[in-house]
C-alpha positions as CSV (number, residue, x, y, z in Angstrom):
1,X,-7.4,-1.0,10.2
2,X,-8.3,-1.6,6.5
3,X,-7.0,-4.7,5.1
4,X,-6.8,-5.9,1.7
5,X,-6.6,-10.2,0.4
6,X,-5.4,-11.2,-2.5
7,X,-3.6,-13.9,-3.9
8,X,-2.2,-15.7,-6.9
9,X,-4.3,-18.9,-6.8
10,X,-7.3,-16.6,-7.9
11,X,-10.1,-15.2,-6.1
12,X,-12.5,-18.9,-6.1
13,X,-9.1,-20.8,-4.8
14,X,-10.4,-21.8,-0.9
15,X,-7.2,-20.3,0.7
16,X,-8.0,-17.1,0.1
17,X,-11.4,-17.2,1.8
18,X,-9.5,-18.6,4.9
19,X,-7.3,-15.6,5.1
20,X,-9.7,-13.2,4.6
21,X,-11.8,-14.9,7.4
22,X,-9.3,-15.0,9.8
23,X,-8.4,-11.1,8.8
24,X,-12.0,-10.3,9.6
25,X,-12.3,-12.3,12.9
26,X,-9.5,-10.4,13.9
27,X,-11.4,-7.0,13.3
28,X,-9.8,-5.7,10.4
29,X,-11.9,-4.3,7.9
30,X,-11.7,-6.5,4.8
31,X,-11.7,-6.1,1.1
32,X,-11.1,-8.9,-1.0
33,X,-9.4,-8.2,-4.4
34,X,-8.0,-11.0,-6.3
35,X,-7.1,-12.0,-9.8
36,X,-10.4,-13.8,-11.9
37,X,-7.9,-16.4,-12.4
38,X,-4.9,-18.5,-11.2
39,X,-1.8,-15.8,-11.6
40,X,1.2,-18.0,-10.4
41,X,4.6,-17.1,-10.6
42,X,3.5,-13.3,-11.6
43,X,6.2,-12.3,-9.2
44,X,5.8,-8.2,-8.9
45,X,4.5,-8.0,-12.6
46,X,1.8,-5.1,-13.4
47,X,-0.4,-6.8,-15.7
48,X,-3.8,-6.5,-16.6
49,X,-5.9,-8.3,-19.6
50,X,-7.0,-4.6,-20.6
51,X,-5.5,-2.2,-23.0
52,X,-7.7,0.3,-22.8
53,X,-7.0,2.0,-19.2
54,X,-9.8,-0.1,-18.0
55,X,-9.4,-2.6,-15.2
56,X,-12.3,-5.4,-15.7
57,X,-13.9,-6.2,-12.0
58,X,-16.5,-8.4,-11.5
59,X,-18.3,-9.1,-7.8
60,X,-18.3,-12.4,-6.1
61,X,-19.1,-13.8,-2.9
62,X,-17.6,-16.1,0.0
63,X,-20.3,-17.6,1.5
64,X,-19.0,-17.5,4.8
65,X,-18.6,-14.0,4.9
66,X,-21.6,-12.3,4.0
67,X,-21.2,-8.4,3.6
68,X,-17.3,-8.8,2.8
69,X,-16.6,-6.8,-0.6
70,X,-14.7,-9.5,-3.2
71,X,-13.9,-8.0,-6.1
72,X,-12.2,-10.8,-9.5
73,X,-9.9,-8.4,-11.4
74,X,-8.0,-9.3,-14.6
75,X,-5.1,-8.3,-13.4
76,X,-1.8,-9.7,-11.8
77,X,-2.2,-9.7,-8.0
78,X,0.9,-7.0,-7.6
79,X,-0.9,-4.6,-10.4
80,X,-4.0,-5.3,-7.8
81,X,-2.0,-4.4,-4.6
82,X,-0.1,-1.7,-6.5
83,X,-3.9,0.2,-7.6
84,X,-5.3,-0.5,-4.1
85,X,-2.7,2.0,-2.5
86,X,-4.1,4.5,-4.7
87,X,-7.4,3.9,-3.5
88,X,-8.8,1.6,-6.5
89,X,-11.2,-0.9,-4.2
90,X,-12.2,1.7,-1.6
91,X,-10.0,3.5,0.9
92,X,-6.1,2.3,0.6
93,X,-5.3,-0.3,2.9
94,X,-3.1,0.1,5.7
95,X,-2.3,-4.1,5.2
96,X,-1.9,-6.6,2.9
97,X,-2.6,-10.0,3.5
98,X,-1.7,-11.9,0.1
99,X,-2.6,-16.0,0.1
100,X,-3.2,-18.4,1.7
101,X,-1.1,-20.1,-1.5
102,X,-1.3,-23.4,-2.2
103,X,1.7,-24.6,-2.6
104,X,5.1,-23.5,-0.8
105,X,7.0,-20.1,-1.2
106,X,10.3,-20.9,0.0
107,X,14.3,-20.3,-0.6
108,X,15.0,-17.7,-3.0
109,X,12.3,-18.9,-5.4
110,X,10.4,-16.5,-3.6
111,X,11.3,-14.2,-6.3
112,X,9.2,-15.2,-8.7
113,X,6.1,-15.7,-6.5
114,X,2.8,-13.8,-7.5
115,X,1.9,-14.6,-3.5
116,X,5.1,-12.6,-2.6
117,X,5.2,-10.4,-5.3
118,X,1.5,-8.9,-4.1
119,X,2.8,-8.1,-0.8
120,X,6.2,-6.8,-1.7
121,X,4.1,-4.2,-4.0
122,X,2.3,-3.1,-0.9
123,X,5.2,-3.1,1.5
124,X,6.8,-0.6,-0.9
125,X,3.6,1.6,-0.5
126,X,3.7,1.6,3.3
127,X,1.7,-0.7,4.4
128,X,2.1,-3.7,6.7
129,X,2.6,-7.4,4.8
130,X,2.1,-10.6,5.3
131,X,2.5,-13.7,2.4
132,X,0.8,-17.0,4.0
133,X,1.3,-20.6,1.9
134,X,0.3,-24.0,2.8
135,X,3.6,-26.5,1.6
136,X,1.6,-28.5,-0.9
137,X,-0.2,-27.9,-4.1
138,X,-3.4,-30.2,-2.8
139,X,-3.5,-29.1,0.8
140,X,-5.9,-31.2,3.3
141,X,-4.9,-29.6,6.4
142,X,-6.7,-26.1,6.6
143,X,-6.9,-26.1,10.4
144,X,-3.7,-25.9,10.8
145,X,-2.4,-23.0,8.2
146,X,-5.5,-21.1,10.0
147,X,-4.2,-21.4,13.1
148,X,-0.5,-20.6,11.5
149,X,-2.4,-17.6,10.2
150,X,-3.5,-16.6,13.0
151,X,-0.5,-16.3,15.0
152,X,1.1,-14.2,11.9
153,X,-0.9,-12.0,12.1
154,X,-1.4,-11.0,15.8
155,X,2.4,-10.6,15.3
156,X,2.5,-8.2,12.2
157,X,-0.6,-6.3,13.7
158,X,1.4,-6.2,17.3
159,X,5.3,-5.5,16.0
160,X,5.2,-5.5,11.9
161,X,6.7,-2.5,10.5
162,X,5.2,-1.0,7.3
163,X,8.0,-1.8,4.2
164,X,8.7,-5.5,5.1
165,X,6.6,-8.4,4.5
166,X,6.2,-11.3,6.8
167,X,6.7,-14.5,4.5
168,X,5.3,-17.4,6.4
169,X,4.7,-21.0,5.1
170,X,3.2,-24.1,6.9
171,X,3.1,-27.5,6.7
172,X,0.4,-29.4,5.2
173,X,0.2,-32.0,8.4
174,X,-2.4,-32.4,10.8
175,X,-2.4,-29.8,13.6
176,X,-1.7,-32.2,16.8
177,X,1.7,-32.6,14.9
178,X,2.3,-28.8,14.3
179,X,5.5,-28.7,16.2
180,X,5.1,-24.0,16.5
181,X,6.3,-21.5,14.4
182,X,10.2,-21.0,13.4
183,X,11.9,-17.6,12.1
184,X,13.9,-19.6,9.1
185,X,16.5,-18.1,6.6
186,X,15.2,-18.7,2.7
187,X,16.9,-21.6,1.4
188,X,19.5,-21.5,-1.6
189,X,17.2,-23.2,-3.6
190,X,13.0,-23.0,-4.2
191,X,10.0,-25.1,-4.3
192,X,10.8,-26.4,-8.1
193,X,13.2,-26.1,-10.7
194,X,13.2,-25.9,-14.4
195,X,14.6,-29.0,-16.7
196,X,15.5,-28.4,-19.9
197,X,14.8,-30.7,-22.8
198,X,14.7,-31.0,-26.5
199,X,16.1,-27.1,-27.8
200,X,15.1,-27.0,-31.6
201,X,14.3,-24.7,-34.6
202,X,11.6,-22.3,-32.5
203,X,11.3,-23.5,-29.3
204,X,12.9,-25.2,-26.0
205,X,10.8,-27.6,-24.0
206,X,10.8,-26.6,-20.0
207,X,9.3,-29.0,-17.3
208,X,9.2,-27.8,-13.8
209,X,9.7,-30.7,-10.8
210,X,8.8,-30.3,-7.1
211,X,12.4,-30.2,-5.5
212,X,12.5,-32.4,-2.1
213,X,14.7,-32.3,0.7
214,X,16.4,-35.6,1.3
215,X,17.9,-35.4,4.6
216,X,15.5,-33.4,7.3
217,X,18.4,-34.2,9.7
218,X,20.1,-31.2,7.8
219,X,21.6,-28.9,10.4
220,X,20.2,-26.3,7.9
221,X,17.8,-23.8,9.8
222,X,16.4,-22.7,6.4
223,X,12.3,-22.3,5.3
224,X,12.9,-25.5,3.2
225,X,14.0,-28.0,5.9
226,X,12.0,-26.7,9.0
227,X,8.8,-27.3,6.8
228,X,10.1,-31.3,6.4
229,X,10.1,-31.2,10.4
230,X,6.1,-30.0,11.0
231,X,7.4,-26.4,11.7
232,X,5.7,-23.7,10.0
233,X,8.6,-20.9,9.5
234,X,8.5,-17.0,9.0
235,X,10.9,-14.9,7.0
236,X,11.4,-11.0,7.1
237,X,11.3,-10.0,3.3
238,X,12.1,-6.3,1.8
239,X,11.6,-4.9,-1.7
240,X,14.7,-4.2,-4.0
241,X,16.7,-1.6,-2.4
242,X,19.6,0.3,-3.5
243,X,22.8,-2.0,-2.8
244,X,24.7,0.7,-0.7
245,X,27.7,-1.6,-0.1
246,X,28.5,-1.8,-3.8
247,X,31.5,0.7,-4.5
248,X,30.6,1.9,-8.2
249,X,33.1,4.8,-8.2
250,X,35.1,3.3,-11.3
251,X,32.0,3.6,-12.8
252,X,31.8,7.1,-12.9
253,X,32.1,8.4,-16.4
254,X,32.0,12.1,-18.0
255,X,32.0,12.6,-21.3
C-alpha cells in the first residue's frame, strides 16, 4: 500500500519524520511530500508560490530513513495531496497520512486546519485518511504521539474506509500517564480564537490566544476535554457533502 506524509508544519518540522517512520515500519510504501515551509491554517486551500503551471520541488532527506523519497513543494499541503491523487510524486497513494502537527486540531476549528485540510483533499479522492497532532505547539513528548500513531493506524489500515479521515490528537504528557485512546465528538469551540483590537483607517489588528479548558471535570466527552485528562481522542471526519435534509423547494425559481 502506497502512502503519502505531509503536513502543515513543513517538511523539516520533526513530526512529520515521526509519521512517516511509523508509516514505513508498518510496511507501507512511503513518499514524503510536504510544503518548503510552515502552511498553518491553509485549511483545504490549493495554493502554490508558482504562476506559471510549475510546481517548484526540491529533494531532502530524513536521516533516519535512508532511501525514503521527501519531496519540499511550494505549495499548500491540500494542493499537495490534491496533485498526488493524480499521480504528481509517483504512483497515487492509496493513503494519506498528514502530521504529526504540532499543536492541537480540535472542536470545529478543525476547519481551518492545513493538517486536516490535506487529508480531507485525499479522502475526497478515495483514499484512506488519517490527521495526527500532538496538543502543544512545543511538544516534548514524542514517544507517546508515536505510540498514539501507531495504534491509528493499525486501525485505519484494518477498518478505515476510503472518504473519511481519522482525526486523532494526543496529549503532550509522558507515556506512563497516557490513560488509551478515546473516540471524542469535536468540541464547539477550537484550539484558539481571534481578539479583535484597534479597527482604523486600513486595517484591524487580530491576535489569536490558546483557548483552555477550565474544568476537566466537564461531563463533556468532546476532543477538547479528553485531551485535559491524558487521553488521546479520535474523530471520524468527512468532506463537505450535499446537506440532503435541507428542503430548498421554495427555492425553486423559473423565469
Amino acid at each position: 500500500m502506497r502512502a503519502l506524509v505531509t503536513n502543515d508544519d513543513g517538511v523539516d518540522s520533526h513530526g512529520i519524520s515521526v509519521l512517516a517512520r511509523v508509516a514505513h515500519e508498518a510496511g507501507l510504501d512511503v513518499v514524503v511530500a510536504a510544503p518548503h515551509q510552515e502552511r498553518s491554517g491553509a485549511s483545504a486551500s490549493l495554493t502554490a508560490l508558482q504562476r506559471d503551471g510549475r510546481l517548484a520541488v526540491s529533494q531532502r532527506e530524513f536521516p533516519d530513513l535512508p532511501g525514503i523519497e521527501v519531496n519540499a513543494v511550494e505549495a499548500s499541503p491540500a494542493l499537495i495531496s490534491f496533485v498526488a491523487a493524480s499521480g504528481a510524486f509517483g504512483p497515487p497513494p492509496d493513503i494519506i497520512l498528514s502530521g504529526i502537527n504540532h499543536g492541537p486540531n480540535t472542536g470545529h476549528a478543525v476547519l481551518h486546519s492545513g493538517t486536516v485540510g490535506a487529508a480531507l483533499t485525499g479522502a475526497t479522492h478515495g483514499m484512506l485518511a488519517l490527521a495526527v497532532s500532538l496538543a502543544t505547539t512545543a511538544p516534548r513528548n514524542w514517544d507517546t504521539a508515536e505510540l498514539v500513531c501507531r495504534h491509528a493506524l493499525e486501525w485505519i489500515l484494518a477498518n478505515g474506509t476510503p472518504g473519511t479521515v481519522l482525526n486523532v490528537n494526543s496529549p503532550d504528557i509522558p507515556l506512563d500517564e497516557l490513560k488509551g485512546v478515546r473516540a471524542a465528538s469535536l468540541a464547539k469551540f477550537g484550539a484558539v480564537q481571534a481578539d479583535i483590537g484597534e479597527a482604523a483607517d486600513g486595517f484591524v489588528t487580530v491576535t489569536f490566544t490558546e483557548i483552555h479548558v477550565e474544568d476537566p471535570e466537564d461531563s463533556d466527552e468532546t476532543d477538547a476535554v479528553l485531551l485535559t485528562r491524558g487521553w488521546a481522542t479520535a474523530t471520524a471526519l468527512r468532506a463537505p457533502f450535499e446537506a440532503v435534509d435541507v428542503d430548498l423547494s421554495t427555492m425553486h425559481w423559473d423565469r
